[in-house]
C-alpha positions, 0 to 999 in steps of 0.5 A: 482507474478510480474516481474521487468521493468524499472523504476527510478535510486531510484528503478525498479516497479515491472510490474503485470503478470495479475494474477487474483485479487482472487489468488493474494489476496488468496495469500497475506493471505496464504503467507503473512499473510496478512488480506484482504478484497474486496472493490468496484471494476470498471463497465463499464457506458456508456464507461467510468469505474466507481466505484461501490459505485455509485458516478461519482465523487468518489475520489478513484474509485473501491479502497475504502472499498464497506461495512462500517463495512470493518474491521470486514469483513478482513479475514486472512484465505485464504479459506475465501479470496478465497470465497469472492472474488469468489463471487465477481471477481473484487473487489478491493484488500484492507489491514488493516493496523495496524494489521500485518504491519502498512504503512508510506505514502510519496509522490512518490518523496520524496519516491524514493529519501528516496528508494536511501537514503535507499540503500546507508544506506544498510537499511533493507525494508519490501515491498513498494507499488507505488500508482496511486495517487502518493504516496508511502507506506513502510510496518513496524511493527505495532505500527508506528503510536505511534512512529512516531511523536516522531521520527520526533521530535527528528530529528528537524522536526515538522510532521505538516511540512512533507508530511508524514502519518503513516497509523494505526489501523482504515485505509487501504492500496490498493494492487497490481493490484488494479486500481483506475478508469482510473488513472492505478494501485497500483504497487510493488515498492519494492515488497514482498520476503522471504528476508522481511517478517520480517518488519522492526520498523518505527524507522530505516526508519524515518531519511531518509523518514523525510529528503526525505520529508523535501527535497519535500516541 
């Protein structure tokens, strides 16, 4: 699915191959498992790409949910994903969270310094996902976002005082290739193997993403 350029010393992001968002999101429900759906996609206004839902000043342009009951929508079945998609080509590539993984979010410094922090610890790291916006996803299992405010807190930190966000039941992730508008795509910073499809729990990941984020602020 990807192939790795040169990146940071924290970690290498995975380059996309041009795969087409129809068998990229067949393949995230056929060998992931993954639920998808298809959010608004990019047309072309007066030479500027802009995002389907119609606003000119849409803060995530052809990366947000198209329909408002998106969570009904989300399919695991690849047969479904496949006809979705086919009817229509560009829609974004959009995951539930809180159905088979759950996300933690950081900003993408704190997440490479905690990526570093990870290796040296020789933790376990299900996929990570770099977004145009400047932020970093780790997959966990789901139930992070019960688990994390606790974990924080017997660390010393207060979660109101760390850029960190467990992503859970009711919210979303974008997956690679998706593009936000004009600001480029969502990336694999760790990406998908047979070596971590089995997720890792929030709690092994919270020390050095805590400290990462402690260390941004």
């Amino acid at each position: 699915m990807e192939e790795t350029t040169a990146g940071t010393e924290a970690a290498q992001i995975p380059k996309q191959r041009g795969e087409s968002l129809l068998e990229t999101a067949v393949r995230y429900a056929e060998e992931r498992r993954w639920d998808v759906f298809p959010g608004t996609w990019l047309e072309a206004v007066d030479g500027v790409q802009r995002c389907s839902c119609g606003d000119a000043t849409c803060p995530a342009p052809g990366a947000h949910p198209a329909r408002a009951d998106w969570e009904t929508q989300a399919t695991g079945s690849a047969t479904v994903a496949r006809r979705m998609w086919q009817k229509q080509p560009a829609a974004s590539i959009l995951l539930p969270t809180g159905r088979t993984f759950e996300t933690l979010s950081v900003p993408e410094t704190a997440g490479f310094l905690a990526l570093a922090r990870m290796e040296r610890m020789e933790l376990t790291l299900g996929p990570v996902t770099l977004t145009p916006d400047r932020r970093m996803h780790f997959f966990v299992l789901p139930g992070a976002s019960v688990k994390v405010p606790d974990a924080v807190r017997r660390l010393g930190w207060s979660l109101g005082t760390l850029d960190l966000v467990a992503l859970g039941e009711g919210a979303y992730v974008a997956a690679p290739p998706t593009r936000f508008g004009s600001q480029g795509a969502v990336q694999w910073a760790c990406r998908p193997t047979p070596a971590n499809r089995w997720l890792p729990d929030a709690e092994e990941l919270i020390s050095p993403l805590a400290y990462a984020c402690g260390r941004d602020r």
